[in-house]
C-alpha positions in Angstrom: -7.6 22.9 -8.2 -10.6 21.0 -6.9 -12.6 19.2 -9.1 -16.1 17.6 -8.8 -15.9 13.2 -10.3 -18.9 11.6 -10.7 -18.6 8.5 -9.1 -20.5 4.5 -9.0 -20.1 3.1 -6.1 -22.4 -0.4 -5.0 -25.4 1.2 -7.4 -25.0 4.8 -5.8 -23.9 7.7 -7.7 -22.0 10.4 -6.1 -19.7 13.5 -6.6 -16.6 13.8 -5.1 -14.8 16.9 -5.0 -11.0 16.7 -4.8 -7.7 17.9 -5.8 -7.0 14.1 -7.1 -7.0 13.5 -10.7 -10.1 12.4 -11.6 -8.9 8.9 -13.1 -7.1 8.4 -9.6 -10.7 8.9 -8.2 -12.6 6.8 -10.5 -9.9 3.9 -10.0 -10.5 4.1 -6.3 -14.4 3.9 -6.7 -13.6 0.8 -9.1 -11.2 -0.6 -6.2 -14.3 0.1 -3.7 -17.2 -1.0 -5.5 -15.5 -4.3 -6.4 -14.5 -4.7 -2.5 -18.3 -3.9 -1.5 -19.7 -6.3 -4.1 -17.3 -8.9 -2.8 -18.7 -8.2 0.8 -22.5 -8.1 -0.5 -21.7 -11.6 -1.9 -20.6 -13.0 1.5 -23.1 -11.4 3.9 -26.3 -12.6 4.0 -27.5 -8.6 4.9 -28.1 -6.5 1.9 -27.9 -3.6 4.2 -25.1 -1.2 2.6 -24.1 0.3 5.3 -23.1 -3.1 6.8 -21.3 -4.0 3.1 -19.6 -0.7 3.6 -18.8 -1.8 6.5 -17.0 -4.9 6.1 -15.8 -3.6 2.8 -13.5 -0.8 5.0 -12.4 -3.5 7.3 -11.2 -6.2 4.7 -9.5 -2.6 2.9 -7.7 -1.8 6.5 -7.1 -5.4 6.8 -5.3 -5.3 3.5 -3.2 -2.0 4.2 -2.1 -2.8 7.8 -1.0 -6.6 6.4 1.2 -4.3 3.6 2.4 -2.2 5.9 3.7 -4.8 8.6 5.5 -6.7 5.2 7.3 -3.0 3.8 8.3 -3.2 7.3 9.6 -6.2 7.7 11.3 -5.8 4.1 13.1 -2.4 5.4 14.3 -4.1 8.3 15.7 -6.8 5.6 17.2 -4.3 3.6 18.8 -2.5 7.1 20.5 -5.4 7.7 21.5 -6.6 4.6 23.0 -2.6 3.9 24.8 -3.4 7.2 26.6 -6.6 5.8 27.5 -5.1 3.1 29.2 -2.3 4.5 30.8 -4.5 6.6 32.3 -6.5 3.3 33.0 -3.8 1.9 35.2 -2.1 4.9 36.7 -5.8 5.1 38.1 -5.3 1.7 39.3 -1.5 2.1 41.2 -2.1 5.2 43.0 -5.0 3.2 43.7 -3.4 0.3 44.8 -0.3 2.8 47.1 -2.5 4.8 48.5 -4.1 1.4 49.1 -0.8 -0.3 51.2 0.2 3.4 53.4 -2.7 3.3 54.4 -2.7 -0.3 
């Protein structure tokens, strides 16, 4: 069920209508707000459509960085799976052969 969240975002007030929880949707305007203050502070522009700007672009920054580390980590845990595996056959084939020739 949609619902309308008031929301403050770099002194602007708007609704947004979504099927999010509403505390999901005020956490992200926190997480924005914060990100476009941090921008204002660094630009010597006060235009907000240029904070907003950089603001998205340090955000995608931050979520193509996290994506290129969980990828990096699955690749990790791929090949650490396949070691183990490996072990593990190791020690069922040795126990298989010892279990034959008893």
């Amino acid at each position: 069920m949609s619902k309308v969240v008031q929301v403050d975002i770099h002194g602007q007030r708007d609704a947004v209508r979504s099927d999010l929880e509403p505390q999901y949707i005020n956490d992200l305007a926190l997480f924005l707000d914060e990100r476009m203050q941090s921008a204002a502070r660094e630009l010597s522009s006060a235009d907000p459509l240029r904070i907003a700007v950089i603001a998205a672009l340090n955000i995608v920054d931050e979520l193509h960085r996290a994506r290129a580390d969980s990828a990096g980590s699955e690749q990790r845990m791929r090949v650490r799976a396949r070691e183990i595996e490996r072990l593990v056959d190791a020690v069922l084939e040795d126990a298989r052969v010892k279990v034959v020739n008893q």
